[in-house]
DORODO-824661 format. One record per residue (C-alpha): residue in three letters; x, y, z. Coordinates in steps of 0.5 Angstrom, whole numbers, padded with zeros to 4 digits, always signed. Example, Ala and Ser with C-alpha at 12.3 -4.5 7.8 and 13.67 -1.06 7.14 Angstrom:
! DORODO-824661
ala+0025-0009+0016/ser+0027-0002+0014/
***
This chain:
! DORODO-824661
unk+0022+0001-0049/unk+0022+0001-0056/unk+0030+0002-0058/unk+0029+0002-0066/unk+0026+0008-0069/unk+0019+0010-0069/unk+0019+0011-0077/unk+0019+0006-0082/unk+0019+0008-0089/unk+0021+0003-0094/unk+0021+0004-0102/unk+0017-0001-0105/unk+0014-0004-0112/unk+0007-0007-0113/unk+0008-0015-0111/unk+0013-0014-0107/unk+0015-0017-0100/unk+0019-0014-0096/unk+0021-0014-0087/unk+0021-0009-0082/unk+0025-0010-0075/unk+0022-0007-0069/unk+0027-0007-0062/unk+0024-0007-0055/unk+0028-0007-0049/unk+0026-0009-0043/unk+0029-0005-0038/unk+0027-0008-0031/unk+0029-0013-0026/unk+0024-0017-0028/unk+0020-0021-0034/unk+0016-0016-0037/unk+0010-0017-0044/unk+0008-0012-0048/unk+0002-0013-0053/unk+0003-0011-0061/unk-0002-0008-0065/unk-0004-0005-0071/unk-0009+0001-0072/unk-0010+0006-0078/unk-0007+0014-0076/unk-0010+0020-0078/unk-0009+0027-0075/unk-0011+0034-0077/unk-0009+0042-0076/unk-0014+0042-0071/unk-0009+0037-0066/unk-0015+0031-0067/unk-0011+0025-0068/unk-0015+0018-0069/unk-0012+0011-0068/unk-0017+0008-0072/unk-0019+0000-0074/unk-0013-0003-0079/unk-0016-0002-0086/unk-0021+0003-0085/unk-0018+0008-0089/unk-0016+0008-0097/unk-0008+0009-0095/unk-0008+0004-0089/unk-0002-0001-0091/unk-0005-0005-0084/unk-0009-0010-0088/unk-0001-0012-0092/unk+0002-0013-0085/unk+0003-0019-0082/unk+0007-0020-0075/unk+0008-0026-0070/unk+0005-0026-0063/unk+0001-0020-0061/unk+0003-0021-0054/unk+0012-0021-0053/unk+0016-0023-0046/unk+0022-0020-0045/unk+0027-0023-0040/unk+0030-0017-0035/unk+0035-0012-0038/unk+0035-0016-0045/unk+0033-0014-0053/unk+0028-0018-0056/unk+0026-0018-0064/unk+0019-0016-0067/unk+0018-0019-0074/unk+0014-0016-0079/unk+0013-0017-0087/unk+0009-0013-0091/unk+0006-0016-0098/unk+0004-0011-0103/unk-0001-0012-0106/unk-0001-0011-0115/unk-0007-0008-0115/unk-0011-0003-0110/unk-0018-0003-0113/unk-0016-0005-0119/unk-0010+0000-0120/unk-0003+0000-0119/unk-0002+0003-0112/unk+0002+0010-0112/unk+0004+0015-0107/unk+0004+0012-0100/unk+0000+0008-0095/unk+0001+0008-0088/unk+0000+0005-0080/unk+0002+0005-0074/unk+0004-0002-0070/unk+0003-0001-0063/unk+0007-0003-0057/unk+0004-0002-0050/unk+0007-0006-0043/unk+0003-0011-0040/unk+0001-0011-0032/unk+0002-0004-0031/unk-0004+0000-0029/unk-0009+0003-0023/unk-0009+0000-0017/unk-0013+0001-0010/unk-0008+0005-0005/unk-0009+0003+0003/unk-0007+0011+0005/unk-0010+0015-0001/unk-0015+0010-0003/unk-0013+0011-0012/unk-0005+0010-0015/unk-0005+0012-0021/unk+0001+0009-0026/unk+0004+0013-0032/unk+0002+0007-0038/unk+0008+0009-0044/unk+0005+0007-0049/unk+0010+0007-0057/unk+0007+0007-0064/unk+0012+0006-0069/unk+0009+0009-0076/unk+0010+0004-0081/unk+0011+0007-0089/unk+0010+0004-0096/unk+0013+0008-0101/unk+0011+0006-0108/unk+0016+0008-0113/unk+0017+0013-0118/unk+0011+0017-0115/unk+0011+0024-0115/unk+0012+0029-0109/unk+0007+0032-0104/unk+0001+0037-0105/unk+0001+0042-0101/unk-0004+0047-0100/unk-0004+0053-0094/unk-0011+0052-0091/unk-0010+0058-0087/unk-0004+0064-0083/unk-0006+0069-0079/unk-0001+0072-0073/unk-0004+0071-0066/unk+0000+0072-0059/unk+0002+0065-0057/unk+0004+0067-0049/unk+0006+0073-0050/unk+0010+0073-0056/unk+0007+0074-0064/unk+0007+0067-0068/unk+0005+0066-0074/unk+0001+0059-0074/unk+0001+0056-0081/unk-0004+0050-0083/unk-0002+0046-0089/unk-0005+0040-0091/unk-0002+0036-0097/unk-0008+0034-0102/unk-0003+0030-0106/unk-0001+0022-0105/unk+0005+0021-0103/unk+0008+0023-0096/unk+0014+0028-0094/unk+0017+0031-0088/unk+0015+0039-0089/unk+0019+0044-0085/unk+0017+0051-0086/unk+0022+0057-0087/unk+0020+0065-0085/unk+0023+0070-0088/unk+0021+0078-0086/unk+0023+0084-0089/unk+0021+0091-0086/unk+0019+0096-0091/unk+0026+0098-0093/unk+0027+0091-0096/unk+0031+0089-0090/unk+0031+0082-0087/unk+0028+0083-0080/unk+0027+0076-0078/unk+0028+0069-0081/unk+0026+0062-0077/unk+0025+0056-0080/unk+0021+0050-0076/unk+0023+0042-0075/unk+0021+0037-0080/unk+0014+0035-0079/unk+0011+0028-0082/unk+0004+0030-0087/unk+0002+0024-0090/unk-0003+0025-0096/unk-0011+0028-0093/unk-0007+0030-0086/unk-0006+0037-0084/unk+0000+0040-0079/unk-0001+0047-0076/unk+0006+0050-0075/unk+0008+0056-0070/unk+0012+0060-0073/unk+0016+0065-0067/unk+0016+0072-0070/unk+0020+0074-0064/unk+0022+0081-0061/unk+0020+0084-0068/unk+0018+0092-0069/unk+0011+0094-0069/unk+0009+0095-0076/unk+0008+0093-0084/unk+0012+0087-0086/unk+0013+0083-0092/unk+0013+0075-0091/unk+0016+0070-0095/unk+0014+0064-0093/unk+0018+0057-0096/unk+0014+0050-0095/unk+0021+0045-0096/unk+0018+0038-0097/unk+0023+0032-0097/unk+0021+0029-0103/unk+0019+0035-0107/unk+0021+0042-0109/unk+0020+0048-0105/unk+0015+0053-0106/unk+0014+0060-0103/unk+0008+0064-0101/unk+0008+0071-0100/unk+0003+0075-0094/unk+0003+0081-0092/unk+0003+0082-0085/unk+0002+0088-0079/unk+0004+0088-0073/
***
């Protein structure tokens, strides 16, 4: 098990070296390998997501990663230390890097796997599989841009949601939370829910789904409020019928 957290952000200037320390447990009786990996990381308000090859995407810091041995041996119930270093280049393309670059190190446990059953003929075995987002944020880089591809309430089992796709067009990345105000027709607050933090990196997108609960039906006015960290909040206004 990966010990350490499974975000890395680290604020960074051009030309600068800096270390990063992943911590993996080995919680068995016996010796156990893991294999490190770097891929690039990208998803979208659709559920997508792509562990794509390292440097394939124009804010993949993958190509400034350097690690040790892809393969670790950890002895039974003991912590070993994964080292890594990340060169900043002066340039990217000719220009001072600005906003946030991105991957992910992946760590996945050796010899474990499928294998053949003498009752059932096939036993399946749960691989856990862990990826460590590793951030590089450069230094006095303007917040996020985020922009509201879509809303619309849809009944999500049963119960009224608001879904709420964002992508964030701008250059650096934040962690985005959304707040619902609603308010009936006498201008009284009928309900307020705020989502968990999401992580939106510049070009992904997130859908949230807000619960509108055991609301009236009706004509309410929404306020919802996009509060990135880093960045300042910004409202948006709809109109909705329940």
């Amino acid at each position: 098990m990966v010990r350490s957290s499974l975000s890395m952000d680290t604020e960074a200037t051009p030309g600068e070296t800096y270390q990063g320390t992943i911590e993996l447990y080995n919680q068995d009786d016996t010796l156990r390998s893991a294999e490190v990996s770097l891929r690039d990381y990208l998803f979208t308000d659709e559920g997508s997501t792509q562990y794509a090859d390292p440097g394939s995407h124009e804010r993949s810091n993958a190509p400034w990663i350097e690690f040790g041995s892809s393969v670790v041996t950890i002895p039974p119930n003991e912590e070993t230390e994964v080292q890594y270093e990340v060169q900043v280049p002066e340039t990217v393309e000719g220009e001072a890097p600005v906003g946030t670059y991105w991957s992910m190190l992946m760590v996945r446990p050796l010899g474990q796997g499928t294998g053949p059953s003498p009752d059932q003929g096939v036993a399946v075995r749960q691989i856990r599989r862990y990826g460590i987002q590793v951030a590089t944020h450069m230094q006095g880089s303007s917040g996020p841009t985020l922009e509201v591809q879509s809303a619309g309430v849809a009944d999500e089992e049963g119960q009224p949601t608001l879904n709420v796709s964002l992508e964030n067009t701008g250059a650096r990345m934040a962690s985005v939370s959304v707040l619902l105000e609603l308010y009936d027709e006498a201008g009284s607050l009928a309900r307020e829910e705020e989502t968990s933090s999401r992580r939106l990196y510049p070009g992904t997108s997130v859908q949230y789904q807000v619960p509108l609960g055991e609301v009236e039906s009706g004509q309410y006015e929404a306020l919802l409020v996009l509060q990135p960290d880093p960045g300042q909040a910004r409202g948006v206004q709809y109109t909705i019928e329940l």
